[in-house]
N, C-alpha and C positions, 0 to 999 in steps of 0.2 A: 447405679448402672446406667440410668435415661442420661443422667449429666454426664457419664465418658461416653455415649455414643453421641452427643449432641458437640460434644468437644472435637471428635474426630471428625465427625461433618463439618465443622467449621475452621478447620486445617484445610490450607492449602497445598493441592499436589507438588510435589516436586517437579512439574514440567509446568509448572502454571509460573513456580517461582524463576525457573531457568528462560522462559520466558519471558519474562520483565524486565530480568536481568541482561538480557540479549537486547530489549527493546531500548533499556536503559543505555544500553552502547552506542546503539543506532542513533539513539537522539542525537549523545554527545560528538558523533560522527557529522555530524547534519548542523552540529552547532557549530562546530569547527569550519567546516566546508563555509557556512553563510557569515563567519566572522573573517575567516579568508578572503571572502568573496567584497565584502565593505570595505577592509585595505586595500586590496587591489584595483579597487573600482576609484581611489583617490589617484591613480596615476594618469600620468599624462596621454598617453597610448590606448586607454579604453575606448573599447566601440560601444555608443551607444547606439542601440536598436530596440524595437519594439517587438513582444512576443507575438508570436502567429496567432490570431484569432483561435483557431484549433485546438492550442491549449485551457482555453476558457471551456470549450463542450468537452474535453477531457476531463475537464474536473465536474461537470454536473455528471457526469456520466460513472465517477468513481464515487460521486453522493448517492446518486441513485442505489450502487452496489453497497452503500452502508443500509440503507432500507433494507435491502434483498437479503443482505446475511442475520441484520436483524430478525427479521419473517421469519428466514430459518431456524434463526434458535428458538424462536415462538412454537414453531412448528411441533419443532423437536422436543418442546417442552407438554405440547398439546398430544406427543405420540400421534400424531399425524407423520408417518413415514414419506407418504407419497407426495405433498405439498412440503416436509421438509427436505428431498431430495430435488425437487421443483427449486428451490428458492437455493438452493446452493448451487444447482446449474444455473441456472441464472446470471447469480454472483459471479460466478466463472467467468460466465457469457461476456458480463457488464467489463470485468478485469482484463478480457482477451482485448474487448473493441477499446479498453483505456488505454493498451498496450500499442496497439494499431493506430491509434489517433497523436501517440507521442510519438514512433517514428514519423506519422505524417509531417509532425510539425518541426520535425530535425529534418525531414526532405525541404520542408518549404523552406528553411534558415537556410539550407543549400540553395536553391534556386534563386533564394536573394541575393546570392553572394556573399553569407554570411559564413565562412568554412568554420565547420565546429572541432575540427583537427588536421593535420600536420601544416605544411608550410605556411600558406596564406592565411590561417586562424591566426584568432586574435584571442586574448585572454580571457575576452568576456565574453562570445562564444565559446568557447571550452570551459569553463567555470560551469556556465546554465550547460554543457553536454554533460559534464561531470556528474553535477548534482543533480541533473533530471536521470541521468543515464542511471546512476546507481540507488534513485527510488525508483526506478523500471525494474532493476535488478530482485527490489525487495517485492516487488508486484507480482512477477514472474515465478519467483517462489510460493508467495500464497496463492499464485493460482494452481500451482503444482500441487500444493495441500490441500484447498480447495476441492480439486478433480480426485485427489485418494480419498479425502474423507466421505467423499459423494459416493465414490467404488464402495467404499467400505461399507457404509449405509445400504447397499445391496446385499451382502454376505449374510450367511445366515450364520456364522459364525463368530459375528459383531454382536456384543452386547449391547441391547437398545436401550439399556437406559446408564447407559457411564455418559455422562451429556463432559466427560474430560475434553474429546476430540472439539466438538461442538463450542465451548468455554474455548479453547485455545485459538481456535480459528478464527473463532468471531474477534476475540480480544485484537488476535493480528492486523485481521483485513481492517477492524475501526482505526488501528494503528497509523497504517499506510494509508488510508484515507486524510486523517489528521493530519498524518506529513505532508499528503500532497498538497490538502488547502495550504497550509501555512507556506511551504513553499513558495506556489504559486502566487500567494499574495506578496511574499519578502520579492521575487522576481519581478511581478510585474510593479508596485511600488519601489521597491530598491536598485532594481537593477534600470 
C-alpha cells in the first residue's frame, strides 16, 4: 500500500503536463520567430539599430522576480501564508514595472525614429516589436495568474497545502523569465 501511495505522489498532475506541453509550443513559437528573424536580417533593406538601454534594467528586473516567486514557493512550502503571499505580490509587482519598462523602450524606438509598425517601419523594427510584443503578451498572463493565485491564497476556502497552483506558476514565471534572457541576449547580439 506505502509503494501505491508513493507512486501516486510521484505522478504528475494533468495541468502540470498541459503545461509543458503549452510551454513546449511557446518555445517552438520563439524558435521560429528568431530563425525568421536571422534570414531576414541577411537582406539588403535591414535597419540596423541599437536596443534602448531600458531593455537591459527590464531584464535584471524580470531576474529579480525569479527570486521573488522562488521565496514564494519557499514560503509556501514553510506554510508561511503571510511572507508567501508577500513574495507573490511582489513577483506581480516586479512583472507589472517589467511590462512598464518594455513599453518604455518601444516609446523610446519611437522617438528615435525607429517605427515599429505601419508605413514608415522597417522589418527589423517590427520583428523585435513582434517577438518582444508577444513575450509581453506571455508576461501579462502570468501576471493575471499571479494576482488570482495570490486572491486565492486569501480564501478560506483554498486548500493550503495543494502547493498544484504554486508548482504551476512558479514553473511559468521561471519560464518567461528564461525567454526573456535568451531573447534579449539573441537581440541584443544578433540583431
Amino acid at each position: 500500500m506505502s509503494t501505491d501511495m508513493n507512486l501516486e505522489k510521484k505522478k504528475s498532475h494533468p495541468y502540470q503536463f498541459y503545461l509543458w506541453g503549452g510551454l513546449g509550443s511557446i518555445v517552438m513559437m520563439f524558435a521560429g520567430l528568431t530563425s525568421a528573424y536571422i534570414v531576414k536580417k541577411s537582406q539588403a533593406n535591414w535597419l540596423d539599430f541599437d536596443l534602448p538601454n531600458i531593455f537591459l534594467v527590464s531584464t535584471g528586473v524580470i531576474l529579480l522576480s525569479s527570486f521573488t516567486i522562488q521565496m514564494a514557493v519557499k514560503k509556501f512550502k514553510e506554510q508561511n501564508e503571510n511572507q508567501y503571499r508577500g513574495f507573490l505580490a511582489i513577483t506581480a509587482i516586479f512583472g507589472i514595472l517589467f511590462i512598464v519598462l518594455q513599453i518604455q523602450g518601444f516609446m523610446q524606438l519611437e522617438a528615435n525614429s525607429i517605427a515599429l509598425t505601419g508605413a514608415r517601419s522597417n522589418s527589423a523594427a517590427s520583428f523585435l516589436f513582434v517577438i518582444t510584443g508577444l513575450h509581453l503578451l506571455h508576461v501579462i498572463g502570468g501576471v493575471i495568474a499571479l494576482i488570482v493565485v495570490n486572491l486565492k491564497a486569501f480564501s478560506a476556502k483554498t486548500d493550503k497545502n495543494n502547493d498544484l497552483p504554486v508548482k504551476l506558476i512558479s514553473s511559468y514565471w521561471h519560464f518567461v523569465d528564461i525567454l526573456w534572457v535568451y531573447l534579449f541576449v539573441f537581440l541584443y547580439w544578433v540583431g
